[in-house]
C-alpha positions in Angstrom: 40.8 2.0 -55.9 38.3 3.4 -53.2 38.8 6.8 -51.7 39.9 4.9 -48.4 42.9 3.5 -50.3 43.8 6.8 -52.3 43.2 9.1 -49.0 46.4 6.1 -47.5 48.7 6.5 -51.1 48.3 9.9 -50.7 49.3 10.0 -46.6 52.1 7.7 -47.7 53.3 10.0 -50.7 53.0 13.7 -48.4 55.1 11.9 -45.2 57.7 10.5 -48.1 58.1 13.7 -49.0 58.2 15.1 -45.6 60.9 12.9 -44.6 63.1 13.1 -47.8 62.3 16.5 -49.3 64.5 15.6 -52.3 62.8 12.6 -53.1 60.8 12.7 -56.2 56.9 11.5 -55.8 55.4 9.1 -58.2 52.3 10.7 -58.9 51.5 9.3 -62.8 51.0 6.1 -61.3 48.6 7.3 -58.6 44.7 7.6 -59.5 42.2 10.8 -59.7 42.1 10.7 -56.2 45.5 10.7 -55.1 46.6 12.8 -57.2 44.0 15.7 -55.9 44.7 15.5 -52.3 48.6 15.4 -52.9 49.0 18.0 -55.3 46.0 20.1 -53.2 47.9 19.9 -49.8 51.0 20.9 -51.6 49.2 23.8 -53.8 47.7 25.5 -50.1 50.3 23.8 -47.5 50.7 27.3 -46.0 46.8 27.4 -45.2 46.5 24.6 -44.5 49.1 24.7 -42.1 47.7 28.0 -40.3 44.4 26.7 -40.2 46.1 23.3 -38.4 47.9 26.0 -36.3 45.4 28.2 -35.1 43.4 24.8 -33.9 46.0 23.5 -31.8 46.1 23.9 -28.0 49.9 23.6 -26.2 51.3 22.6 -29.3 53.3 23.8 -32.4 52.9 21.9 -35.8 57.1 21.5 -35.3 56.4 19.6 -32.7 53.6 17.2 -34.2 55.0 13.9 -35.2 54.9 13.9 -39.3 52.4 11.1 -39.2 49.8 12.9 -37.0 50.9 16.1 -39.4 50.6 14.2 -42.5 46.7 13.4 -41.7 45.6 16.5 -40.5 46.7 18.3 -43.8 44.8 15.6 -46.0 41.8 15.9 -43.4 42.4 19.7 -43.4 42.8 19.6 -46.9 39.3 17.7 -47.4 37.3 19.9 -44.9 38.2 23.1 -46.0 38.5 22.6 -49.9 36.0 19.8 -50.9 32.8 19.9 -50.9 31.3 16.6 -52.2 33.3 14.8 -48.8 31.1 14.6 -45.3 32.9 16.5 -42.5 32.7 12.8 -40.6 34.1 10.9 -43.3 37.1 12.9 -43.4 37.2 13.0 -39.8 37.0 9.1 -39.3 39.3 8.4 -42.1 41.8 10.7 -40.8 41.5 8.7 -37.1 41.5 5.4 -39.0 44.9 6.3 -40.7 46.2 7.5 -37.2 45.0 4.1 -35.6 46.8 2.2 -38.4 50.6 4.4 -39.0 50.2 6.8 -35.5 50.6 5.7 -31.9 48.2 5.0 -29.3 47.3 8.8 -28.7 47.2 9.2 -32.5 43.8 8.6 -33.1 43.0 10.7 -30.5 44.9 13.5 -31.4 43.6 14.0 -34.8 40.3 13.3 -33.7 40.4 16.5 -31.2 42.5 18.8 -33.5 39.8 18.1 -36.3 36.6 18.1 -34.3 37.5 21.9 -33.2 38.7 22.9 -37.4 35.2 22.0 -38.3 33.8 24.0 -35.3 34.7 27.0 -37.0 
């Protein structure tokens, strides 16, 4: 499984649980990957979730639709806790999963949310 399709498990896993909090994950069946950017967005959610915050113009995160906040906390994740992942590839894989699940705007909206947290 590439990191392309673990970095999509893993936004499909985080918005499950979003939308059904008592709904158990299946991580054992997930790889390395997955597994890391699920459990890491859930082990520093509240960072992550200030730092998504504090880069927002007009908006609160209650107001972000869960797919758009789904990606930005794997993207923020990625940005602010790994090291061995190019800013731009988290960046454009973040828009790419907007493009695909998001709306129209999506893309958009991630793109310009992310582009200022790595301005920092």
């Amino acid at each position: 499984m590439s990191r392309s399709e673990a970095r999509e498990k893993a936004f499909k896993l985080l918005f499950q649980k979003e939308m059904n909090e008592e709904q158990k994950m299946q991580l054992e069946q997930s790889n390395k990957y997955t597994r890391e950017i699920v459990q890491g967005v859930i082990e520093h959610s509240q960072d992550i979730d200030q730092i998504i915050t504090d880069h927002l113009e007009n908006w609160t995160l209650n107001r972000i639709a869960l797919v758009e906040k789904a990606i930005l906390r794997i993207a923020t994740y990625e940005i602010t806790y790994l090291d061995d992942i190019p800013l731009g590839v988290s960046i454009n894989e973040a828009v790419e999963l907007a493009h695909k699940y998001g709306d129209e705007k999506s893309g958009q909206f991630v793109n310009g949310v992310l582009s200022k947290i790595t301005k920092k």
